[in-house]
TORTORKOL-284914 format. One record per residue (C-alpha): x, z, y; residue in three letters; residue number from 1. Coordinates in pm, whole numbers, plus 32768, in hexadecimal, padded with zeros to 4 digits. Layout:
REM TORTORKOL-284914
<site x="X" z="Z" y="Y" residuo="ALA" num="NUM"/>
...
END
This chain:
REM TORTORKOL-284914
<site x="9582" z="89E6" y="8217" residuo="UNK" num="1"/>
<site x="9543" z="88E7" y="8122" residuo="UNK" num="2"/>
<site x="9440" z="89BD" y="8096" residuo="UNK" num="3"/>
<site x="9391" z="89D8" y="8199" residuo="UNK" num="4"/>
<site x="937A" z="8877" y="81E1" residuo="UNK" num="5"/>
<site x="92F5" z="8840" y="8093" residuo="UNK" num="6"/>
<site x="9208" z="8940" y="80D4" residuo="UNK" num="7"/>
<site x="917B" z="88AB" y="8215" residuo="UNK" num="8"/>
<site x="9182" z="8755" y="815A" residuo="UNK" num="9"/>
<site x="9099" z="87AB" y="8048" residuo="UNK" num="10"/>
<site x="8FAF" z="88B0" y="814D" residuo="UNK" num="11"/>
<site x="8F93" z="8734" y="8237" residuo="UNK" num="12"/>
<site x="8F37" z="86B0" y="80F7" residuo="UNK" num="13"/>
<site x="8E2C" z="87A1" y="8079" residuo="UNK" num="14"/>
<site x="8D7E" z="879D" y="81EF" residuo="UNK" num="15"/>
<site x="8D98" z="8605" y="81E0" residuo="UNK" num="16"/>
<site x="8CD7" z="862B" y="8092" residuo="UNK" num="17"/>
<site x="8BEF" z="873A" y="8108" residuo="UNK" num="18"/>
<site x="8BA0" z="8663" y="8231" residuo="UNK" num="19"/>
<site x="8B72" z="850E" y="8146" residuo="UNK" num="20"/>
<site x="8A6D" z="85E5" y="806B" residuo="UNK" num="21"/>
<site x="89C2" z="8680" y="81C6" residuo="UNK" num="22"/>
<site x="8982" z="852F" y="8210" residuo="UNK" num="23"/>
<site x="88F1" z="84A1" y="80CA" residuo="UNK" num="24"/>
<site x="8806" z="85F3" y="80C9" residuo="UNK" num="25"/>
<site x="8777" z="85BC" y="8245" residuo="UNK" num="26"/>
<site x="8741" z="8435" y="81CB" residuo="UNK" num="27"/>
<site x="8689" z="84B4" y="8093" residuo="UNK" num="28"/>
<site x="85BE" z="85C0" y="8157" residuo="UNK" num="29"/>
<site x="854D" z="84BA" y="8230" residuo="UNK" num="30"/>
<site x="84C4" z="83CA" y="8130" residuo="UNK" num="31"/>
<site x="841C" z="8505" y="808D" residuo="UNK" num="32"/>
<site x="8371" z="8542" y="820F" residuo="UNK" num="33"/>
<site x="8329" z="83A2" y="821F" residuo="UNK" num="34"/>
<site x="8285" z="83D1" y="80BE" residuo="UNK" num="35"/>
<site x="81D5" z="8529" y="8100" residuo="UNK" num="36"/>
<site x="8149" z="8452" y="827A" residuo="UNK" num="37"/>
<site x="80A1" z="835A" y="81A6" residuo="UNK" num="38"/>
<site x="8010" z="83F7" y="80B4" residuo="UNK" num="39"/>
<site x="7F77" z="84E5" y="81A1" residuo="UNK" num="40"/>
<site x="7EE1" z="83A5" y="8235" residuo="UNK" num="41"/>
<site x="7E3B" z="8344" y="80D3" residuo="UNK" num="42"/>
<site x="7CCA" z="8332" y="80E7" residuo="UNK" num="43"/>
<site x="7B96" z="8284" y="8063" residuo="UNK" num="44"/>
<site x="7A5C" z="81F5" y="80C5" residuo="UNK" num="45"/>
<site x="7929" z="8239" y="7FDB" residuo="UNK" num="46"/>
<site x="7846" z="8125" y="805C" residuo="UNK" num="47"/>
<site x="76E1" z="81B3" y="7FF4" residuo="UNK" num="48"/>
<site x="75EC" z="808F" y="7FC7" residuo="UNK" num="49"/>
<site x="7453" z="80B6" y="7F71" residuo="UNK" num="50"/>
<site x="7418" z="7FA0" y="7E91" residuo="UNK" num="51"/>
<site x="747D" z="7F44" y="7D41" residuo="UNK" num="52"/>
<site x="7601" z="7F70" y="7CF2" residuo="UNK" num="53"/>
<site x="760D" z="80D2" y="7D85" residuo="UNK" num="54"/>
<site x="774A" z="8146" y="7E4C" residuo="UNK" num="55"/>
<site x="78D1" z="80B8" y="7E48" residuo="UNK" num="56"/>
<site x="7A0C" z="8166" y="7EB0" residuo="UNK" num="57"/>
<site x="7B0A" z="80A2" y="7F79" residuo="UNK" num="58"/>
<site x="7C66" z="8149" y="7F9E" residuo="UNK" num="59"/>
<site x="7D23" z="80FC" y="80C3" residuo="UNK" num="60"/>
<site x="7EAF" z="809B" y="80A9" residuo="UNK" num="61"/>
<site x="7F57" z="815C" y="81B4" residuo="UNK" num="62"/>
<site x="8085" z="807C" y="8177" residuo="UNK" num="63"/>
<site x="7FC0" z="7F3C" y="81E9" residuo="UNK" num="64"/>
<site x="7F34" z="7EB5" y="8331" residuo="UNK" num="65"/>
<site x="7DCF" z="7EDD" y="837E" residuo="UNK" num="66"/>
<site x="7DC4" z="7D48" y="8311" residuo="UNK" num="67"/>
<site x="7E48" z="7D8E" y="81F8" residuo="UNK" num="68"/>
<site x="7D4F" z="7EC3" y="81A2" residuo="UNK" num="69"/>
<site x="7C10" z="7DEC" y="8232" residuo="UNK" num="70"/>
<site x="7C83" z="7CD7" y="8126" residuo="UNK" num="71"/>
<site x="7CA8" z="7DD2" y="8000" residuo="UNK" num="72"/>
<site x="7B38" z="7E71" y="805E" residuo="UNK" num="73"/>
<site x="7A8E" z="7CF1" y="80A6" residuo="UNK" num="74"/>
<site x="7B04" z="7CA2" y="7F21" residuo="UNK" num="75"/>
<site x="7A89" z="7DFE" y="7EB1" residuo="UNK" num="76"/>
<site x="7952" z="7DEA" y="7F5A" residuo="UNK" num="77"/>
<site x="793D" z="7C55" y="7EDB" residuo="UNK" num="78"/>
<site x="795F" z="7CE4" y="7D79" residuo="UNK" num="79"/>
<site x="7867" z="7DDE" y="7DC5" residuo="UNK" num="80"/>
<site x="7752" z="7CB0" y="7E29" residuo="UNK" num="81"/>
<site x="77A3" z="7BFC" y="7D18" residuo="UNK" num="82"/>
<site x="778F" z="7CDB" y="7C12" residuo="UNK" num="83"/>
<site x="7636" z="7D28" y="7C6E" residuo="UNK" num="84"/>
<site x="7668" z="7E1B" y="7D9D" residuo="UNK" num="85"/>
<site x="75A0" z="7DDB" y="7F11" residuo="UNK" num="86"/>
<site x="7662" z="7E5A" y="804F" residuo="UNK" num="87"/>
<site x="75C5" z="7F1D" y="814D" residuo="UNK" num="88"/>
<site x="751A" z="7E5A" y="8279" residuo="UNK" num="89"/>
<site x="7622" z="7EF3" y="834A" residuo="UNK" num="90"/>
<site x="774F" z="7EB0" y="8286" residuo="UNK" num="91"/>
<site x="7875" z="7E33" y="8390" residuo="UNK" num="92"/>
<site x="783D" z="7CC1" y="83DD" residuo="UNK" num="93"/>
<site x="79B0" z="7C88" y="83F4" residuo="UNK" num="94"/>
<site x="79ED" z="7CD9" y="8293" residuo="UNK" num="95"/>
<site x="7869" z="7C1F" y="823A" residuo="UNK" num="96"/>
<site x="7936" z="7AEC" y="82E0" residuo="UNK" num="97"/>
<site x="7A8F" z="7B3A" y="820C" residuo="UNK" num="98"/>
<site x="79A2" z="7B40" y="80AD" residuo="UNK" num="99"/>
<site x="7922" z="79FA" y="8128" residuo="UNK" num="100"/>
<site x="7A91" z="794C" y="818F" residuo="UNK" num="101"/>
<site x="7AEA" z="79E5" y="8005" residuo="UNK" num="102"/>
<site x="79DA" z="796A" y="7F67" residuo="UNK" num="103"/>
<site x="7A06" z="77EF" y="801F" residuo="UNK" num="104"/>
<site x="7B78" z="7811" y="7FB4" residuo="UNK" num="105"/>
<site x="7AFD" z="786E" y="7E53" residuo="UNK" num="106"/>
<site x="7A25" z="7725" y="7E31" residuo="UNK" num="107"/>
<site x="7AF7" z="762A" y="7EB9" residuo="UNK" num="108"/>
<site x="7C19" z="76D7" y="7DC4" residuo="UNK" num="109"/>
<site x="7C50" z="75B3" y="7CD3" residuo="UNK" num="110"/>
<site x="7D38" z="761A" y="7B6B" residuo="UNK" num="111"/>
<site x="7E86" z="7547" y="7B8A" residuo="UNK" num="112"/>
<site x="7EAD" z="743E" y="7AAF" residuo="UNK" num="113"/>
<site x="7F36" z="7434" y="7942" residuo="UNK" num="114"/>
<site x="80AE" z="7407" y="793C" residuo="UNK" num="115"/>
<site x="80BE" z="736E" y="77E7" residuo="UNK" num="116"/>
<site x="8089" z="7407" y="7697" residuo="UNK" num="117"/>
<site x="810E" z="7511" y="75D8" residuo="UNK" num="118"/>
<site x="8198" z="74D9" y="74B1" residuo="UNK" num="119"/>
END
């Protein structure tokens, strides 16, 4: 009888521990399907432009808020002016007004001052 007992004991065991690792494979499987969901909403904007600087490619984050993706493409397309580039007459006036809230932020930036010297 004592056997058996043991028996039982170690079968209890084996489904805790097949249960345990059931558990850690459905958590795994659904950080693979949350990591497969974003990256199938990756994508890109080629923003085609007539005049001198030719085109730029944003890439959207599908991890961040649409703020957060309208800031990234107002400092691209800020980059894109400066370096030489002319946006389209049509080019979204939200992110127009973002460039220009960057670039005000940008001038009025002032370098901290010296802490001392370094010897």
């Amino acid at each position: 009888m004592t056997g058996e007992a043991e028996m039982i004991g170690q079968l209890l065991m084996a489904v805790e521990s097949l249960q345990k690792k059931q558990g850690e494979l459905e958590a795994q499987l659904r950080e693979i399907t949350k990591a497969q969901a974003i990256d199938a909403r990756r994508d890109s904007l080629d923003i085609q432009t007539a005049a001198k600087g030719g085109n730029f490619k944003h890439y959207l984050d599908p991890g961040a808020t649409a703020h957060e993706n309208d800031l990234l493409l107002a400092e691209e397309a800020r980059n894109f002016v400066n370096s030489g580039g002319v946006l389209p007459e049509t080019f979204s006036p939200r992110i127009k007004a973002l460039i220009a809230e960057i670039e005000r932020s940008a001038a009025a930036w002032k370098p901290p001052a010296p802490q001392g010297t370094v010897q």
